[in-house]
Rosetta silent file (secondary structure, phi, psi, omega in degrees, C-alpha in Angstrom):
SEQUENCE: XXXXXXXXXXXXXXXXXXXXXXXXXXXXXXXXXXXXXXXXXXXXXXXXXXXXXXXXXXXXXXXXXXXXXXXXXXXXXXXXXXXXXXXXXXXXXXXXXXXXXXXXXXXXXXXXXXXXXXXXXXXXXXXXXXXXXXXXXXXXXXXXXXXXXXXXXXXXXXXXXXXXXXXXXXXXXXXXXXXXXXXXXXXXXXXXXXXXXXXXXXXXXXXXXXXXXXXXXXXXXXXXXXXXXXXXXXXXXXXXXXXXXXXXXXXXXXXXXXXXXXXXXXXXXXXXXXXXXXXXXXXXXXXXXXXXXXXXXX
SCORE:     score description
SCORE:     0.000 S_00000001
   1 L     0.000  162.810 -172.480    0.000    0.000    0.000 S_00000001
   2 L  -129.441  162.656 -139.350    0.890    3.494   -0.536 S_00000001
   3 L  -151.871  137.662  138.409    0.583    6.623    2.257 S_00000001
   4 L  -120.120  121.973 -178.508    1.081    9.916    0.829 S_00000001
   5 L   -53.510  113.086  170.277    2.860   11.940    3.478 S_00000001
   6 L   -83.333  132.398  170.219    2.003   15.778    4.118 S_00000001
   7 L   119.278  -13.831  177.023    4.333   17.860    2.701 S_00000001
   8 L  -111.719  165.060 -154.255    5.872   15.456    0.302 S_00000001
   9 L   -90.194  -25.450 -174.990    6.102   14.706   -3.049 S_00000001
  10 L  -142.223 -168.094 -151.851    5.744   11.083   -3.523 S_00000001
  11 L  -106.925  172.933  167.262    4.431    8.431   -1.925 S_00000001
  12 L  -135.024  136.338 -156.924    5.586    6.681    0.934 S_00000001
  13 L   -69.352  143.396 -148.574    5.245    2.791    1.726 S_00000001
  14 L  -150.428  145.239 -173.553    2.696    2.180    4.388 S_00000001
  15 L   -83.623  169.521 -165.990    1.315   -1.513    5.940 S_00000001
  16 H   -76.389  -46.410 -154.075   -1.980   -2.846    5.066 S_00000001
  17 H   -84.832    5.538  170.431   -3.148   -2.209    8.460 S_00000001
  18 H   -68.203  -54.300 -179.521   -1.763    1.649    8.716 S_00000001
  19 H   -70.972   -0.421  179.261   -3.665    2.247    5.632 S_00000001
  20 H   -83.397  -36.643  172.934   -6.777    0.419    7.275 S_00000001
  21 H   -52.073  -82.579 -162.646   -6.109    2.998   10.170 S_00000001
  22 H   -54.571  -35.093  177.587   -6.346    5.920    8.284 S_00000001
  23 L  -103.490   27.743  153.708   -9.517    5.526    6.106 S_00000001
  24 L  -128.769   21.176  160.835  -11.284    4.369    9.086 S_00000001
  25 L  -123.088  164.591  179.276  -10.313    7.098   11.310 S_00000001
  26 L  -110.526  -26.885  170.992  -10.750   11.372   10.713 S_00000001
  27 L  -118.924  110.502  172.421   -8.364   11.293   14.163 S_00000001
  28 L  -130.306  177.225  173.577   -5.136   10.333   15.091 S_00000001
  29 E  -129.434  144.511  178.365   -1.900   11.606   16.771 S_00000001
  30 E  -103.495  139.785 -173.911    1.080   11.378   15.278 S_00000001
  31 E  -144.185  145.431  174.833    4.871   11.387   16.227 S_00000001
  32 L  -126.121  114.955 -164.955    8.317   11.645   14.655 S_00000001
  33 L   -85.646  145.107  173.502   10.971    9.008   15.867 S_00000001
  34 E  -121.351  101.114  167.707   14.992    9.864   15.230 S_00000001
  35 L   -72.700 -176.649  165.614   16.822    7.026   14.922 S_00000001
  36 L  -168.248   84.921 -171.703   20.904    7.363   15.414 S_00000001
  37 E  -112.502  113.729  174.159   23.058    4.429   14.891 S_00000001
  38 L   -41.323  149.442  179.540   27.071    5.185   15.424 S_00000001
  39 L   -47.811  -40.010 -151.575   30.097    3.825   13.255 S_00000001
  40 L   -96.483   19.213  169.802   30.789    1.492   15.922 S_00000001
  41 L    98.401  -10.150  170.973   26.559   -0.300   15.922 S_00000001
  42 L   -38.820  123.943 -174.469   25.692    1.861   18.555 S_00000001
  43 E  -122.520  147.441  177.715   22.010    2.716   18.104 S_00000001
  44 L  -136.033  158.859  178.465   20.080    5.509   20.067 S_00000001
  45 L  -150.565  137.203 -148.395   16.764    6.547   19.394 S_00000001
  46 E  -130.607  158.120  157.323   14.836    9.730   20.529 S_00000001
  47 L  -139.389 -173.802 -169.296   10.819   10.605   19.093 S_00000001
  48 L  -108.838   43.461 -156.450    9.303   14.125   19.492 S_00000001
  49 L  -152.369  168.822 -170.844    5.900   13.145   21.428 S_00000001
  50 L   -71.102  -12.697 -176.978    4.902   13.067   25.518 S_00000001
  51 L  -140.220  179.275  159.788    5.825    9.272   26.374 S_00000001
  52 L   -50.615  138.928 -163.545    7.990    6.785   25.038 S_00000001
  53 E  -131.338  117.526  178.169    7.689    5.012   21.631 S_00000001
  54 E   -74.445  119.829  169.477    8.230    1.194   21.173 S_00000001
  55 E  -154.688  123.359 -177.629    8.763    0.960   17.272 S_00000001
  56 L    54.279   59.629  170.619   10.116   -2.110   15.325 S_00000001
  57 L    41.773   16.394  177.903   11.598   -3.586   18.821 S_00000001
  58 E  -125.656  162.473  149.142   13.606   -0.355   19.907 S_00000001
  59 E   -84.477  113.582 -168.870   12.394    1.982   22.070 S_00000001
  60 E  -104.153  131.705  179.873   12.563    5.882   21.433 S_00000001
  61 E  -100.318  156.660 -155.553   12.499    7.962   24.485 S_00000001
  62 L  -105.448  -35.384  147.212   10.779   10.799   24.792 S_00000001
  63 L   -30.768   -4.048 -172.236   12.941   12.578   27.820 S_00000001
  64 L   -68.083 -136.334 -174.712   16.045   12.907   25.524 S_00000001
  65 L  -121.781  158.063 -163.354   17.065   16.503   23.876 S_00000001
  66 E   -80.780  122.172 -168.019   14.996   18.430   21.982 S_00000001
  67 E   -98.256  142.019  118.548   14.770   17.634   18.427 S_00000001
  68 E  -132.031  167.493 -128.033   13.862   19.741   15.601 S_00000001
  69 L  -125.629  179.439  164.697   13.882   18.817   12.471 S_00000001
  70 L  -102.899  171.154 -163.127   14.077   20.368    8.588 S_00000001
  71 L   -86.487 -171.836  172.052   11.066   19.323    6.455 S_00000001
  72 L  -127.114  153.097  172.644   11.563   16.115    3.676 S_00000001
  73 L  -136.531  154.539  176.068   10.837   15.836    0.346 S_00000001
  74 L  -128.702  152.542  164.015   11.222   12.981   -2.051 S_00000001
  75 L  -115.960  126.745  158.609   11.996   13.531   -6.182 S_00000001
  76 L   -50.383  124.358  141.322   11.751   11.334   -9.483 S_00000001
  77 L   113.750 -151.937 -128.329   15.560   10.908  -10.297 S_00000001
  78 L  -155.299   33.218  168.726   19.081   10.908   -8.335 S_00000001
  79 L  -106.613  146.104 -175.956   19.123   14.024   -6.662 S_00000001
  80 L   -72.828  105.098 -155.204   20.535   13.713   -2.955 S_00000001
  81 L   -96.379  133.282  176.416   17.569   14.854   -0.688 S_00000001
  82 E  -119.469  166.346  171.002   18.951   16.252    3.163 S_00000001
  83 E  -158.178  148.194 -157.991   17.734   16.825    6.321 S_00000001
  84 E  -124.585  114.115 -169.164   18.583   19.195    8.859 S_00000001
  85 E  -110.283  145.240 -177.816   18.268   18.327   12.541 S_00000001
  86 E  -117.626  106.920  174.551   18.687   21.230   15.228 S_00000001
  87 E  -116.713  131.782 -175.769   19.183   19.196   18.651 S_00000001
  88 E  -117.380   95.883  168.945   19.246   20.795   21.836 S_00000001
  89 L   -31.895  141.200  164.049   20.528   18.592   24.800 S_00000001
  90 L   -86.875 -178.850  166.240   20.007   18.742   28.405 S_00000001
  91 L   -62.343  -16.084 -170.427   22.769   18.727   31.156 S_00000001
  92 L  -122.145   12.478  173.262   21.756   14.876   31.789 S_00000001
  93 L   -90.338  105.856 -171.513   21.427   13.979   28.203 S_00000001
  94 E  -120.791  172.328 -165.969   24.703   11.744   27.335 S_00000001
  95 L  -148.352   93.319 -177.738   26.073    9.991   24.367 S_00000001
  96 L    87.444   21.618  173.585   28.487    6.907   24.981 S_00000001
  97 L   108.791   -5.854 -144.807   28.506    8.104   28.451 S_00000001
  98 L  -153.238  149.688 -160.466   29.661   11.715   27.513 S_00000001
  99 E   -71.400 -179.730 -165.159   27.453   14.966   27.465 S_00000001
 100 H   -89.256  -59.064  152.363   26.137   15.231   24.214 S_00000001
 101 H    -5.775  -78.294  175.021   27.765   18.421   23.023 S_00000001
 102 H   -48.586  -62.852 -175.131   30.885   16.809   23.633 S_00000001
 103 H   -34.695  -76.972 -149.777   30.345   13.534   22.138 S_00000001
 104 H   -34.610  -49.418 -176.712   29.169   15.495   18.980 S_00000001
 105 L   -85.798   21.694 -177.657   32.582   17.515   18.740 S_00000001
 106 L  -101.633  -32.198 -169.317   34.761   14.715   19.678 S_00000001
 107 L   130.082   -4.559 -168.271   33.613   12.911   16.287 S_00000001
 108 L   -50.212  -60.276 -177.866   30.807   10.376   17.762 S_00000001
 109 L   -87.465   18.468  163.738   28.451   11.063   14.959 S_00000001
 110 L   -37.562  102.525  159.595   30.982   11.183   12.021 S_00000001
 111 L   103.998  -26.289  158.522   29.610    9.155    9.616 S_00000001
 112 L   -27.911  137.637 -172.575   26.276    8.079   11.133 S_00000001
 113 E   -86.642  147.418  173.383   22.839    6.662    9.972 S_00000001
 114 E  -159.351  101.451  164.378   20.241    8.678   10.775 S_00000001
 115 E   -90.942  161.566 -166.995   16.243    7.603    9.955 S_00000001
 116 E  -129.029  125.889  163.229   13.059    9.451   10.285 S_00000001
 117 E  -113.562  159.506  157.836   10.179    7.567   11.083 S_00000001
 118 E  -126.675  137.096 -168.555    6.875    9.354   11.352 S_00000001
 119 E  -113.865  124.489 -179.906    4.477    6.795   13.852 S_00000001
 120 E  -123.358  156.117 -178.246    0.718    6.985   14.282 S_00000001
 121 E  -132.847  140.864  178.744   -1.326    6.181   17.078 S_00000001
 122 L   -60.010 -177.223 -165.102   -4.864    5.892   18.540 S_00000001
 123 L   -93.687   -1.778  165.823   -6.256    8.281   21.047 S_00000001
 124 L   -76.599  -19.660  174.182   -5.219    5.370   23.780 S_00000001
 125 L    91.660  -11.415  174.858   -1.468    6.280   22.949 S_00000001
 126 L   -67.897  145.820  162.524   -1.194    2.165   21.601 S_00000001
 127 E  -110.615  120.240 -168.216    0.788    2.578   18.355 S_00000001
 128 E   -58.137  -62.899 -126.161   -0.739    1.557   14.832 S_00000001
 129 E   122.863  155.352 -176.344    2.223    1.426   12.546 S_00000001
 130 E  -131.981 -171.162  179.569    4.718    3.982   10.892 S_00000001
 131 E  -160.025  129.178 -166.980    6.512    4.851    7.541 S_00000001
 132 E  -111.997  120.944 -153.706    9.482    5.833    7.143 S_00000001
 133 E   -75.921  -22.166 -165.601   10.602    9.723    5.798 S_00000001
 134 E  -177.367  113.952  161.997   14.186    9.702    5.496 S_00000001
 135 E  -136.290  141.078 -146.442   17.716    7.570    5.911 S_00000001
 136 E  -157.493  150.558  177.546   20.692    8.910    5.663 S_00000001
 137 E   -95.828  123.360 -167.802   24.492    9.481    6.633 S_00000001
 138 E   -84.961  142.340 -150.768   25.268   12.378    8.748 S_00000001
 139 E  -114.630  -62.231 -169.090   27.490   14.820    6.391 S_00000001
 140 E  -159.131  149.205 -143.227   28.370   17.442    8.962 S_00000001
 141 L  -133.139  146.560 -177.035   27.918   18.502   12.637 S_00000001
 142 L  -156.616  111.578  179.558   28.085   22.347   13.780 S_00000001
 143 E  -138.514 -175.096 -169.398   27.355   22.951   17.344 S_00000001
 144 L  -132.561 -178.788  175.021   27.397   25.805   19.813 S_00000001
 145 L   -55.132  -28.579 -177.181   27.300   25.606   23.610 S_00000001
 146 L  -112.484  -63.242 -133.567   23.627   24.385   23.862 S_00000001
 147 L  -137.251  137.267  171.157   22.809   23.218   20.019 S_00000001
 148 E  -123.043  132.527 -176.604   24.244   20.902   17.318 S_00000001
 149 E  -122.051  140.178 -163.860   22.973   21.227   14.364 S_00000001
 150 E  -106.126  131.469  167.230   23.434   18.223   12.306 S_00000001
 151 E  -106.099  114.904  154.733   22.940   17.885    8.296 S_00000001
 152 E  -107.652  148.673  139.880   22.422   14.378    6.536 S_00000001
 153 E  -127.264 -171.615 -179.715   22.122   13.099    3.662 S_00000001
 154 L   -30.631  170.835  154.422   20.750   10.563    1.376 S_00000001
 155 L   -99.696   21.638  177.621   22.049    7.500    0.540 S_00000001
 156 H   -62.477  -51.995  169.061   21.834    8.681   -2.920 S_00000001
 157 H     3.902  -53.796 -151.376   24.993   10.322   -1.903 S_00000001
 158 H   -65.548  -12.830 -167.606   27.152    7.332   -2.874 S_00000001
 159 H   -95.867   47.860  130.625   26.630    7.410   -6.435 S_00000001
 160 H  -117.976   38.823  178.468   29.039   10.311   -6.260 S_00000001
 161 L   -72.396  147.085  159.665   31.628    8.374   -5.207 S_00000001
 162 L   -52.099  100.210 -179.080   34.746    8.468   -7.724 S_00000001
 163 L   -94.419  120.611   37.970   35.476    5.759   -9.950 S_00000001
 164 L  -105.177  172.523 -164.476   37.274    3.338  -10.349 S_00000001
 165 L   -79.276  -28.400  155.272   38.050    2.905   -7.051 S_00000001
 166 L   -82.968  116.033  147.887   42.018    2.029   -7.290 S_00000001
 167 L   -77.455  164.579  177.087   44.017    5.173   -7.848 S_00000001
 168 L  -115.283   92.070 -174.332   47.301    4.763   -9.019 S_00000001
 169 L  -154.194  161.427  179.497   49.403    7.424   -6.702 S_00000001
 170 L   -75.544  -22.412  178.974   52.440    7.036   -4.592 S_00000001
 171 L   -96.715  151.920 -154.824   50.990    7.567   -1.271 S_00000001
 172 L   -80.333  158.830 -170.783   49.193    4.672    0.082 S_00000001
 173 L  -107.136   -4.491  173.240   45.152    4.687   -0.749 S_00000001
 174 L   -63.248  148.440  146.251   44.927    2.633    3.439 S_00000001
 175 L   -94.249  130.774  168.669   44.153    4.265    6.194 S_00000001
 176 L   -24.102  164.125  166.550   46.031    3.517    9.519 S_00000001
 177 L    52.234  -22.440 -171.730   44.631    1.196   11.778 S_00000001
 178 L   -77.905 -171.931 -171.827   41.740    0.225    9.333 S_00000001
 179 L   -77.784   -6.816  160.884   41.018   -3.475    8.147 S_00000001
 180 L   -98.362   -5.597  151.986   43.283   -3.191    5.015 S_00000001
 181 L   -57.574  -51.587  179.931   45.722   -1.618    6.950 S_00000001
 182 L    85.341  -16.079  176.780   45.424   -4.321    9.173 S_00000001
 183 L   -56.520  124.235 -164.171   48.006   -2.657   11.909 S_00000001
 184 L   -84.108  119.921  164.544   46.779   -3.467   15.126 S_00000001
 185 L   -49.239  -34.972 -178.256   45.905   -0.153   16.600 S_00000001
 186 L   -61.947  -22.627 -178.863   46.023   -1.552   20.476 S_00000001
 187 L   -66.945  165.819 -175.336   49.302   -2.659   20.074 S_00000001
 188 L   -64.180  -27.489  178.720   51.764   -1.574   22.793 S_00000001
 189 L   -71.825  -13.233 -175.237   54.427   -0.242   20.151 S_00000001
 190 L  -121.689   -2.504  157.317   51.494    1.979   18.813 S_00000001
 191 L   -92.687   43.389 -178.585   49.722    2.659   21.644 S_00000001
 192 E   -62.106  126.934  173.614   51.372    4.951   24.481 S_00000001
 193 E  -116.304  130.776  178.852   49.054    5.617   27.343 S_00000001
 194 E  -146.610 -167.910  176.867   50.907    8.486   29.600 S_00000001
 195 L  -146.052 -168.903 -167.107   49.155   12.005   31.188 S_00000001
 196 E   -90.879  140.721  177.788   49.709   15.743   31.523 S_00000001
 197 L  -111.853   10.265  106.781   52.537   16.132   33.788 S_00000001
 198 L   -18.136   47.993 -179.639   52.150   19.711   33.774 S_00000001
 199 L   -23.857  -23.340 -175.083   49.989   22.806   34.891 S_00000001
 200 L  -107.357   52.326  158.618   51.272   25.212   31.857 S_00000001
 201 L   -83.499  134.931  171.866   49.395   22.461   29.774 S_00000001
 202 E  -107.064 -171.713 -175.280   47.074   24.695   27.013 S_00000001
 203 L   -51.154  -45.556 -161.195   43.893   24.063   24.487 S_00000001
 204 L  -140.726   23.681  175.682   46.599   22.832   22.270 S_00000001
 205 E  -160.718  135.900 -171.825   50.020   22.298   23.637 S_00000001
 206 E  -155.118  132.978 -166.622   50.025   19.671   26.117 S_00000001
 207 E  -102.034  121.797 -170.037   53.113   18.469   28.514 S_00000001
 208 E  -105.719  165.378  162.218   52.925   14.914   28.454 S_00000001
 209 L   -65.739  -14.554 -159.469   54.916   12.402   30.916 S_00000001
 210 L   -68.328  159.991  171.561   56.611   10.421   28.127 S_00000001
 211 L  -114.817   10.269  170.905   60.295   11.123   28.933 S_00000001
 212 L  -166.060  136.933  179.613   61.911   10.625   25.188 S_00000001
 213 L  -112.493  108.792  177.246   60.156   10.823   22.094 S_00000001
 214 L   -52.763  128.147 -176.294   61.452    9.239   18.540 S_00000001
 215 L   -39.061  147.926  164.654   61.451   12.598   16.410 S_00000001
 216 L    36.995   30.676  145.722   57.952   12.405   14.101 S_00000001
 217 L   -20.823  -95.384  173.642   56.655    9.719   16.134 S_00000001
 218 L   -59.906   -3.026 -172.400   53.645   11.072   16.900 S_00000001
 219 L   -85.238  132.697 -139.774   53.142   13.388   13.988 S_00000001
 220 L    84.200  -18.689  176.740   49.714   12.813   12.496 S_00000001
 221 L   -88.562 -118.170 -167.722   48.302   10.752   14.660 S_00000001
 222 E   166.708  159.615 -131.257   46.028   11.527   17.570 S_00000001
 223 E  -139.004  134.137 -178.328   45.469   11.734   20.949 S_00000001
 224 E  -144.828  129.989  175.600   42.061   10.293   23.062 S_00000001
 225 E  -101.432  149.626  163.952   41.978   11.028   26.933 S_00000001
 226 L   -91.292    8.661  160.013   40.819    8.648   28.800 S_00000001
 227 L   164.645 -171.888 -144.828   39.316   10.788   32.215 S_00000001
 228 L    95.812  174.698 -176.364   38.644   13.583   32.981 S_00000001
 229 L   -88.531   10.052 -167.365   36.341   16.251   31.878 S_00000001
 230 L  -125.534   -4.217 -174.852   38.135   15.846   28.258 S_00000001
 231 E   -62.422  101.591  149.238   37.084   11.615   28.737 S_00000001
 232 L   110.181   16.674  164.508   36.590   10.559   25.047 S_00000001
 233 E   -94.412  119.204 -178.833   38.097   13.840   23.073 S_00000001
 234 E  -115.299  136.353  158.202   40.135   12.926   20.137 S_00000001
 235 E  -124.213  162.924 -178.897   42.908   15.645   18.407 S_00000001
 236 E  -101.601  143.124  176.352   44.900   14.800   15.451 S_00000001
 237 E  -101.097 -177.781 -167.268   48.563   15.730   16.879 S_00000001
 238 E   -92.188  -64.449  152.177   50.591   18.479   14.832 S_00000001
 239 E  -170.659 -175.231 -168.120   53.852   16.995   16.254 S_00000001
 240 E  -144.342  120.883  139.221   55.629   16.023   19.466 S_00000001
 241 L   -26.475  113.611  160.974   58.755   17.489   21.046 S_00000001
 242 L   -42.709  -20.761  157.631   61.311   14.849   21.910 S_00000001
 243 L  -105.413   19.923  130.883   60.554   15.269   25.457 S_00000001
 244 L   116.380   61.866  140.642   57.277   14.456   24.897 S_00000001
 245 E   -84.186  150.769  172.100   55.236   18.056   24.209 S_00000001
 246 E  -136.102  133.554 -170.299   52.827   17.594   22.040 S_00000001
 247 E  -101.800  114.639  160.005   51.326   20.586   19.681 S_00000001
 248 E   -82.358  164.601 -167.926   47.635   19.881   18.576 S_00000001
 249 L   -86.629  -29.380  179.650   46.358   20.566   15.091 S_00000001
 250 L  -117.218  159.706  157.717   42.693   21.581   16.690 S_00000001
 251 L   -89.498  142.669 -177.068   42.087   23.064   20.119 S_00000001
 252 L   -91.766  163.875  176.069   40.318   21.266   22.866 S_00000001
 253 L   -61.835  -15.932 -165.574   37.627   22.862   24.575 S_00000001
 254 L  -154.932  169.998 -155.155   39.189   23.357   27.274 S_00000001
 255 L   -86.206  106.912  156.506   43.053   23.217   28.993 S_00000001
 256 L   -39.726  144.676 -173.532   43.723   19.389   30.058 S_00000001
 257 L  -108.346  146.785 -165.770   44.238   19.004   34.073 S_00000001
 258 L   -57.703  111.901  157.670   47.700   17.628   35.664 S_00000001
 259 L   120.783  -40.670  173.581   47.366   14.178   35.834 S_00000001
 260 L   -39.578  124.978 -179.443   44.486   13.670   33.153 S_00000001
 261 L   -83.197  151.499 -169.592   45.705   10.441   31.443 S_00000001
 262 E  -149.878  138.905  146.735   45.517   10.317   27.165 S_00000001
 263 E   -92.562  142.416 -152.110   46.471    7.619   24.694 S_00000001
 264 E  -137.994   87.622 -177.452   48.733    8.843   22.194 S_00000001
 265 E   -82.939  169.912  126.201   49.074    7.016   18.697 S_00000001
 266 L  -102.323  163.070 -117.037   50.925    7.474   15.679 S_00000001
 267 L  -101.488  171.108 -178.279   50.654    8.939   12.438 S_00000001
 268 L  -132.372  142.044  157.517   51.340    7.876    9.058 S_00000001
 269 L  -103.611   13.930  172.238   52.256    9.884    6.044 S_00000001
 270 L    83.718   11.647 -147.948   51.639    6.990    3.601 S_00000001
 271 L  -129.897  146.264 -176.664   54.837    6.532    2.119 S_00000001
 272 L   -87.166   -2.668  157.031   56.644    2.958    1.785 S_00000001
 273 L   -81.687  -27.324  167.976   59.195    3.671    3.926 S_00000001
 274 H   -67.401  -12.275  173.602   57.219    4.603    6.588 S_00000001
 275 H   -96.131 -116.516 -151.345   55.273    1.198    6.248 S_00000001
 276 H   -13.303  -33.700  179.554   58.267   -0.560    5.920 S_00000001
 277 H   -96.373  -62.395  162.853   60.415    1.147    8.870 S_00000001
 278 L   -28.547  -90.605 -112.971   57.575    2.070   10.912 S_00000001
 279 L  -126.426  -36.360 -174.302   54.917    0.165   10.799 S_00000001
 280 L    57.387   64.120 -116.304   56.605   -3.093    9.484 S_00000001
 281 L  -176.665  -14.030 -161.071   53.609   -3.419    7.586 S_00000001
 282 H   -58.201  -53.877  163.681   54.739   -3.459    3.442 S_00000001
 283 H    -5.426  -61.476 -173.799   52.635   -6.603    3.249 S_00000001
 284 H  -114.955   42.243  173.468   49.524   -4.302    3.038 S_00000001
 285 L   -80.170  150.063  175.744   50.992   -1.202    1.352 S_00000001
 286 L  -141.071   79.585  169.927   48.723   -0.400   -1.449 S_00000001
 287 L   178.240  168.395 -141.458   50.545    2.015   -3.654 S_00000001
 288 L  -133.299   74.569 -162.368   52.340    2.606   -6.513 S_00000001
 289 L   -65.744  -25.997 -179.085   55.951    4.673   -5.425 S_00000001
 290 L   -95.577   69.662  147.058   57.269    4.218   -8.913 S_00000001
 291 L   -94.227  140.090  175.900   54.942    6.137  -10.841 S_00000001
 292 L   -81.539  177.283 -159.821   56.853    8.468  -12.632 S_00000001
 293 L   -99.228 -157.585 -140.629   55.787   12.081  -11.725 S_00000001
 294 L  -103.656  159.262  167.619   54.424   14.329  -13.839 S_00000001
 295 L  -143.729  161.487 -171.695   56.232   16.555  -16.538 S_00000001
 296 L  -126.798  150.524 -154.649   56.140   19.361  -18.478 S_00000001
 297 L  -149.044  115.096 -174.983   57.873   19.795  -21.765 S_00000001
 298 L   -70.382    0.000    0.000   58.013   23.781  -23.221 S_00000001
């Protein structure tokens, strides 16, 4: 069966007994659920209505932070359709354990699914069935002290990925740590956990405990504390001082405190000596050092 959705353009797919619902009632109440499921399967789910909403086995709570939303539209043809969420958090609203603000600028929802259900219900508050307005990959995050405002889009999106998908370049096409790097992030050679030993620690230059540093160790990688009021804040580092300062690339919100503990990985520039020397790692280099470079001929 087919629904058509006010405010949209097309139709939307709707259950036998939603559409059974509708032409045998003139009244219903309505709600709009916000799904959120995280890189790592985390799923959260919030709706915009007075109690809680069981839908499809999850529950969406109704106590979360205050959602609003951009409208939806659907089109004939392969244009990417977005939606624009404004969310405003409470002081007791957290995300992996971390206020929600924070999560957001640490990176939590980089890369996230994010569906729109809209859910209807009888005047008893029992719920009928839903349809669903909009799924999507969150594109970019903007927030302020109280509000993040989040943009997704389709998953039309993908068909502008670049083809073919092997480049031919000198620098490796891998990311650290991922599964065709295959380099175990966790290990101990790539994995220093130390803290700020320091009170003249800043936003972005932070006196660590390590007591010798290989030159351009650390440069590129990134830094995740581990407690503190900074617990689950990732920086990319800039570089690190042989006696272990380390200059961030971004600022943290706020000055790390003496003692705060951080893990502190390191970076790759992509290059086969740095897999090879580094990383020990040539096994999964994926790149092509002898292309020759480019030329110009008067």
């Amino acid at each position: 069966g087919l629904y058509r959705c006010p405010g949209e353009q097309n139709m939307k797919q709707a259950s036998t007994k939603l559409l059974q619902f509708l032409m045998a009632e003139n009244t219903f109440l309505m709600a709009d659920l916000f799904r959120l499921q995280l890189v790592d399967g985390t799923v959260v789910g919030y709706c915009a209505f007075d109690c809680n909403i069981t839908f499809r086995g999850r529950e969406y709570i109704a106590d979360g932070p205050v959602i609003r939303r951009s409208r939806t539209r659907c089109v004939i043809g392969v244009e990417v359709d977005t939606l624009n969420l404004e969310v405003a958090p409470g002081p007791n609203d957290l995300l992996l354990g971390v206020p929600w603000i924070v999560a957001a600028n640490a990176g939590v929802l980089d890369g996230a699914t994010l569906a729109l259900y809209r859910v209807f219900l009888q005047s008893d508050l029992s719920l009928v069935d839903g349809v669903t307005l909009f799924v999507g990959q969150v594109a970019d995050i903007q927030t302020t002290r109280s509000l993040a405002k989040i943009t997704a889009n389709s998953a039309v999106q993908l068909l502008n990925m670049k083809m073919p998908r092997n480049v031919y370049q000198p620098g490796c096409s891998h990311t650290l740590f991922d599964d065709n790097c295959a380099v175990n992030r966790d290990a101990a050679i790539y994995c220093i956990e130390t803290s700020v030993r320091s009170s003249g620690s800043t936003a972005v230059t932070i006196y660590s405990s390590l007591a010798s540093v290989v030159p351009g160790w650390f440069d590129q990688g990134y830094i995740e504390f581990m407690n503190g009021k900074l617990t689950g804040l990732r920086r990319t580092i800039k570089s690190c001082s042989t006696d272990g300062v380390f200059q961030l690339l971004l600022p943290l919100p706020s000055a790390p405190a003496v003692g705060d503990t951080f893990k502190a990985r390191p970076g790759c520039d992509k290059t086969q000596a740095t897999c090879t020397n580094k990383f020990y790692n040539i096994t999964h280099f994926k790149a092509f050092p002898y292309v020759p470079v480019a030329e110009s001929a008067l």
